[in-house]
N, C-alpha and C positions, 0 to 999 in steps of 0.2 A: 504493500500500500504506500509506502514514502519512497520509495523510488518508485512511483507511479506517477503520484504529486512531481516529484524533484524535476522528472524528467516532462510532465505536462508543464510544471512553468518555465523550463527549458525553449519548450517549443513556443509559447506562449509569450514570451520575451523576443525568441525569434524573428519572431513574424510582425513583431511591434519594432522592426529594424536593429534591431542587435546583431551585431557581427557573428560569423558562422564560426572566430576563432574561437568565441567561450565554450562551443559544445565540447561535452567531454567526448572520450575516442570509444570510453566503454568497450575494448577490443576488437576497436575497428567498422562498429557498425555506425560510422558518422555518416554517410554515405544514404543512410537511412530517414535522418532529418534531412538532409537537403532535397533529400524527393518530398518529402512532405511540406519544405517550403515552397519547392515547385509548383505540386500540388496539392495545395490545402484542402480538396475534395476529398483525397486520398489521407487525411493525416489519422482520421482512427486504427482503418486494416493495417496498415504498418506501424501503428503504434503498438497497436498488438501482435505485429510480425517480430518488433522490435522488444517487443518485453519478451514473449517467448525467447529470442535468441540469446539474450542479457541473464534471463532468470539464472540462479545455479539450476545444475543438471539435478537434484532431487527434486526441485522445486517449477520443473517444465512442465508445459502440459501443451504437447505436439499437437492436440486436436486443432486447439487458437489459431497455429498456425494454418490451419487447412479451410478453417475458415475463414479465416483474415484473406485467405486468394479467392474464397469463392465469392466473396464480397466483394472486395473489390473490381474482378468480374464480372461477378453478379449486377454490380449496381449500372457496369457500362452495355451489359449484354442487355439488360431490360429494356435503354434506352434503342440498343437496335433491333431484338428482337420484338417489342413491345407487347409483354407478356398477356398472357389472359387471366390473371388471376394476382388480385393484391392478398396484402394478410402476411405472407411468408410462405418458407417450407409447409408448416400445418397446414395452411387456405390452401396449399397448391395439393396435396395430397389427400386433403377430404375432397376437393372440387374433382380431384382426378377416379376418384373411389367410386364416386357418386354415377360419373361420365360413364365409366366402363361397366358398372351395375348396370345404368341403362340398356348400352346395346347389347349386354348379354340378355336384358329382358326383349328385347326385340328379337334379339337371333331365336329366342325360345317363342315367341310370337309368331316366327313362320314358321316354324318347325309345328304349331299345335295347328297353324293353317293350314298344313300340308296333311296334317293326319285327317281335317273333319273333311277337307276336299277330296280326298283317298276314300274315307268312311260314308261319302255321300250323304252327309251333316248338314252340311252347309244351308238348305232348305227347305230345315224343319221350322224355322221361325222364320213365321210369316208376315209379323210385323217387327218397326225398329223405332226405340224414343232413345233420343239421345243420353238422357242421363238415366239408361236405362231401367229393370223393374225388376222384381222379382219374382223368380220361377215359381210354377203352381207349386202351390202347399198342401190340393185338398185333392182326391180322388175327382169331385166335379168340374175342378179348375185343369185335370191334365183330360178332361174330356174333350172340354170348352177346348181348350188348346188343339187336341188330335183332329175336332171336325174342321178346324182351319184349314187344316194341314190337307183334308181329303181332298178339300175345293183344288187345292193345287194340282197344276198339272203333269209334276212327277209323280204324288200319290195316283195319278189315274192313269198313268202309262207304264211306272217303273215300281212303284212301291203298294198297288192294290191289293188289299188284303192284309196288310201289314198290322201286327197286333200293337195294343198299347204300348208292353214292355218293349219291344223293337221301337218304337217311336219312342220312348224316352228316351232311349241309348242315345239317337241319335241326334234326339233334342239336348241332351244334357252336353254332348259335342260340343256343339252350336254356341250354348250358352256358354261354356267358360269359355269360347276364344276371344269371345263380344266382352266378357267380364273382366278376362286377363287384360284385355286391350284398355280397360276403362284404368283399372289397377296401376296399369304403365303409366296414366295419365297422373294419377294422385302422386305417385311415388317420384315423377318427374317435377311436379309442381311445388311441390311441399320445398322438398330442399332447394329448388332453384330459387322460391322468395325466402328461407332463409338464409341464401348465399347472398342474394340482394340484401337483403336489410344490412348484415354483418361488412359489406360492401367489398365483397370476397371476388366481384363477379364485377369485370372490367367493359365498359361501352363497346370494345369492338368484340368481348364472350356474349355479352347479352346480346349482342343482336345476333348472333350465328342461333344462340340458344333459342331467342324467341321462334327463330323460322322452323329450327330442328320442332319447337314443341308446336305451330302453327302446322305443321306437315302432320304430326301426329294427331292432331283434332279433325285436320281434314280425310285423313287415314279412315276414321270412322264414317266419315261420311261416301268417301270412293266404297268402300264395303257394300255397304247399303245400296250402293248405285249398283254396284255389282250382282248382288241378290235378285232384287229388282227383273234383273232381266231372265234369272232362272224360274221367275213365280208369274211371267207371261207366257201366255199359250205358243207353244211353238207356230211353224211354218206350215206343218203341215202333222197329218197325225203318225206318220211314218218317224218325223222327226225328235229324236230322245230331249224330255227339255233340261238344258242345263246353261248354266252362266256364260254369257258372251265372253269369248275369248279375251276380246279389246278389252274388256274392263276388267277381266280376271290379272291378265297381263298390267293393264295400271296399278292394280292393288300391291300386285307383287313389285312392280318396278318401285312403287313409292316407298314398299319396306325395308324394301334393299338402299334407294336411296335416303330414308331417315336414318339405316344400321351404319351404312359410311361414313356418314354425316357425324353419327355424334361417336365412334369409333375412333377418326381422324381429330375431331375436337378431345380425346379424351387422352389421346397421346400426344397432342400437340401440348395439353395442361402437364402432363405427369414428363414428358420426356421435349422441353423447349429446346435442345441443341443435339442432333444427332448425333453416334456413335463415331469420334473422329479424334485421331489420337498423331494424325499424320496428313503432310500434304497429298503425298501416295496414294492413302486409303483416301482421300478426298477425293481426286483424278477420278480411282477406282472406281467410286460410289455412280460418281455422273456419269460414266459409261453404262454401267447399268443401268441407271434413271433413263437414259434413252430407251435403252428396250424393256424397261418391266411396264411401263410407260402403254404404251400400245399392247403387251400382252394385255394387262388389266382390263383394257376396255372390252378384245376381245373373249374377257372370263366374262363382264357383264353381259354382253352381246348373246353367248353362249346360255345363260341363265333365263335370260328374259324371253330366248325362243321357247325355253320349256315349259314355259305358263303358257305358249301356243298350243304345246302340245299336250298339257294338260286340258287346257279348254277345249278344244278339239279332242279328246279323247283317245289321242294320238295314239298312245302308248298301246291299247289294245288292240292294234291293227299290226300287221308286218313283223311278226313275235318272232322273227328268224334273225341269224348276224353269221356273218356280214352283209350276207344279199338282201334285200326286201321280198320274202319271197323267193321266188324264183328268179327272178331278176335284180340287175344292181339299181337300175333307174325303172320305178313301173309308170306305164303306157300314159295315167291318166293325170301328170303332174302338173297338165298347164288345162286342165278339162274345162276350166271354172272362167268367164267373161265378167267383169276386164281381169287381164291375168294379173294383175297384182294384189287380187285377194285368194290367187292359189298358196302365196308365201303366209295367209295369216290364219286362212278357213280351211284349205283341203287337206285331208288326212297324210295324204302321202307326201305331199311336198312340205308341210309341216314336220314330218319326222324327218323325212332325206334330210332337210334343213339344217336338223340338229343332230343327227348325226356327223354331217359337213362340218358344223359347227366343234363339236365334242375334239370331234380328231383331229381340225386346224388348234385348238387350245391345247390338244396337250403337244403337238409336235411344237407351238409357240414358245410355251415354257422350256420346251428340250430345248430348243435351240436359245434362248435364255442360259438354260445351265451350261451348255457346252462353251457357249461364248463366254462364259465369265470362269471358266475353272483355271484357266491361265494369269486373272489381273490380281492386282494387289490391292485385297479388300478386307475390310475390317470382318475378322471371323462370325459376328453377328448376322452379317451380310452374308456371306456363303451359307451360313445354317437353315436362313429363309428359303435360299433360292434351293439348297436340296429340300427342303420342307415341303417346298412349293412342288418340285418337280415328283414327289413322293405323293402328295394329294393327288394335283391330277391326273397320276396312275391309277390312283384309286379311285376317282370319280367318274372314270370312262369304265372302270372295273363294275362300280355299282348299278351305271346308267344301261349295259351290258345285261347282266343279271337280272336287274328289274323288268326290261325290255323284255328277256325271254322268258321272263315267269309270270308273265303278265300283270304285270304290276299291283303285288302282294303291297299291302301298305307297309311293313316294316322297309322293306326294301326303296319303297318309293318316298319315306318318308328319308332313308337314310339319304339319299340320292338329293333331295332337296337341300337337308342338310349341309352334305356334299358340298354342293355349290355354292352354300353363302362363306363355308373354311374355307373352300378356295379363295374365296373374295377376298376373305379374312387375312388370309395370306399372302396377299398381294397391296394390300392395302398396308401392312405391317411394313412389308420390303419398301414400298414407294414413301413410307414416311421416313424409313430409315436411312435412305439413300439422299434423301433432300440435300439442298449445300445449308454449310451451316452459317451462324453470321459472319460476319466481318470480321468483331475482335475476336471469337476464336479460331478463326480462320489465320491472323495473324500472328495468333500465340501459339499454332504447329509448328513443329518441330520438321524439317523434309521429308524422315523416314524414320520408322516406330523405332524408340532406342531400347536395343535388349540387353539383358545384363551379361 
């Protein structure tokens, strides 16, 4: 504590024009005030750099020192990375806790859409109130509910005859993916206004976060638009009724776009400067960024065909691989006038599609791996890109399997799953690869120093 003092009104004196001969040399660290009259910005972290290095050796405590860099750092990196999160370490790591809870409740969000879409759920409730109600309680209330259901015109093509219990099953589906979704909504709201209030939550997080949670309110609403069109009378009576492709595909595309959204927001809170230890691995990094870059889009590209071909009912048609059938390309791919609704509505050119699609993705990533197994990249980096290249082996693996068993729900739920890890994993690599800022861009070293 007195050479704490001694040496603050050292500096204190200093900076009130006192010559730099009075400092003491304290074993050389003189060197130390004169950057601090430099920079008087800087005069705390080195004062604390400078007591640590002073203290006797029983009396050190190394950590000061690791902090004193990262502060100082710290405080110039905020200025260029211009953080999303005040408060400190603590506000940056609940805000980042909170981020990544979310889109794991979203990934599990499609994942329980995938199972009632699979289970033919989706169209047991016939009506929708935004702050939704609660399921029958009484024997005469799951009546009331079943004879809705019969008006529908899947109960009268696909589901007639179907007894209570089988309608609850499929009701009770229905109901938690509508419930879970609502759930998402509280559990996002809650702590987003006490991040606000606590003022944990910076103008340029808020507005990413407001759009993230404006996308999820409206989420409920595409739903509904979605339903909607399963609970009118088909085309014709030949025709099985089920949810219009286009709007089952926007449902899924906005989930997938909410889950990126607040994924990349959630690492961008918890991990502000990417893994960069070297100009080298830096180099390294943006070669890659060029091509995970365009693989990525072509993984979402890959994903959003398969809500085609779920909507379309794709899957149960052409149960053969690799041929369609008997054939590689069958006869009736362009049948449908104007031909640009063969790529969204016909059976067959909706699967060709994505299978084209499947097998341009994973030879994408191959060629990803193969190209980057020669540069010099930080090993976080190569771990993604095998991670990545190991997924979509197995995502052509499941989509495969599913294909020829006609798509059993465990499978076809794995399969869905599938797609959003892949994203997962792609979205991981392109955040880690990003450049990093300027000041520590400047404070790398050429090439990682080994001992």
């Amino acid at each position: 504590m007195f050479r704490r003092l001694v040496l603050s009104s050292i500096v204190k004196k200093t900076n009130n024009g006192v010559s730099n001969k009075v400092l003491p040399n304290f074993g050389g660290r003189t060197t130390v005030f004169k950057d601090v009259i430099d920079h008087p910005s800087r005069s705390r972290s080195f004062f604390y750099a400078f007591i640590t290095k002073t203290l006797p050796t029983g009396h050190r405590r190394p950590f000061i020192w690791n902090i004193s860099r990262s502060v100082s750092v710290g405080k110039e990196s905020k200025e260029g990375l211009k953080q999303l999160v005040a408060g400190g370490p603590r506000a940056q790591k609940m805000v980042g806790i909170w981020l990544v809870g979310s889109a794991a409740w979203v990934f599990s969000m499609v994942v329980l859409g995938g199972v009632t879409r699979l289970t033919r759920s989706g169209l047991s409730m016939t009506n929708w109130k935004f702050t939704g109600s609660l399921p029958p309680l009484s024997d005469e209330e799951w009546l009331e509910e079943f004879e809705k259901y019969k008006q529908s015109p899947e109960y009268k093509q696909v589901n007639k005859g179907m007894s209570l219990e089988d309608f609850k099953f499929i009701y009770w589906m229905e109901y938690a993916h509508r419930m879970w979704g609502r759930a998402l909504g509280i559990m996002f709201a809650l702590p987003f206004s006490y991040f606000l209030r606590k003022r944990y939550i910076t103008l340029r997080l808020g507005l990413r976060l407001s759009a993230l949670f404006a996308l999820g309110a409206g989420q409920g609403l595409i739903g509904w638009w979605m339903v909607r069109s399963g609970l009118e009378e088909p085309a014709s009576e030949y025709t099985q009724p089920r949810v219009s492709p286009y709007r089952l595909a926007a449902h899924l595309t906005s989930a997938f776009v909410i889950y990126s959204g607040l994924l990349w927001t959630a690492l961008s809170v918890m991990m502000p400067e990417p893994p960069a230890e070297s100009v080298t691995w830096v180099q390294g990094a943006a070669k890659v960024k060029r091509l995970a870059l365009p693989v990525t889009i072509i993984v979402g590209i890959t994903a959003i065909s398969g809500a085609f071909v779920a909507g379309n009912d794709a899957g149960q048609a052409y149960n053969t691989f690799p041929k369609m059938g008997d054939v590689w390309i069958p006869d009736d791919v362009f049948d449908m006038k104007p031909l640009i609704r063969n790529f969204f509505e016909n059976t067959s050119t909706v699967q060709l599609d994505h299978r084209i699609l499947a097998i341009t993705t994973l030879m994408s990533v191959g060629v990803l791996w193969c190209s980057t197994r020669k540069l010099d990249i930080h090993p976080a980096v190569r771990t993604l890109i095998g991670s990545t290249i190991g997924m979509a082996t197995l995502q052509v693996t499941l989509g495969i399997s599913t294909l020829l068993s006609y798509v059993p729900v465990s499978l076809g739920t794995a399969h869905q799953a599938g797609a959003l890890t892949l994203l997962t994993l792609m979205i991981l690599l392109n955040h880690t690869v990003r450049r990093p800022s300027a000041v520590l861009l400047k404070s790398l070293p050429q090439v990682v120093k080994t001992a």
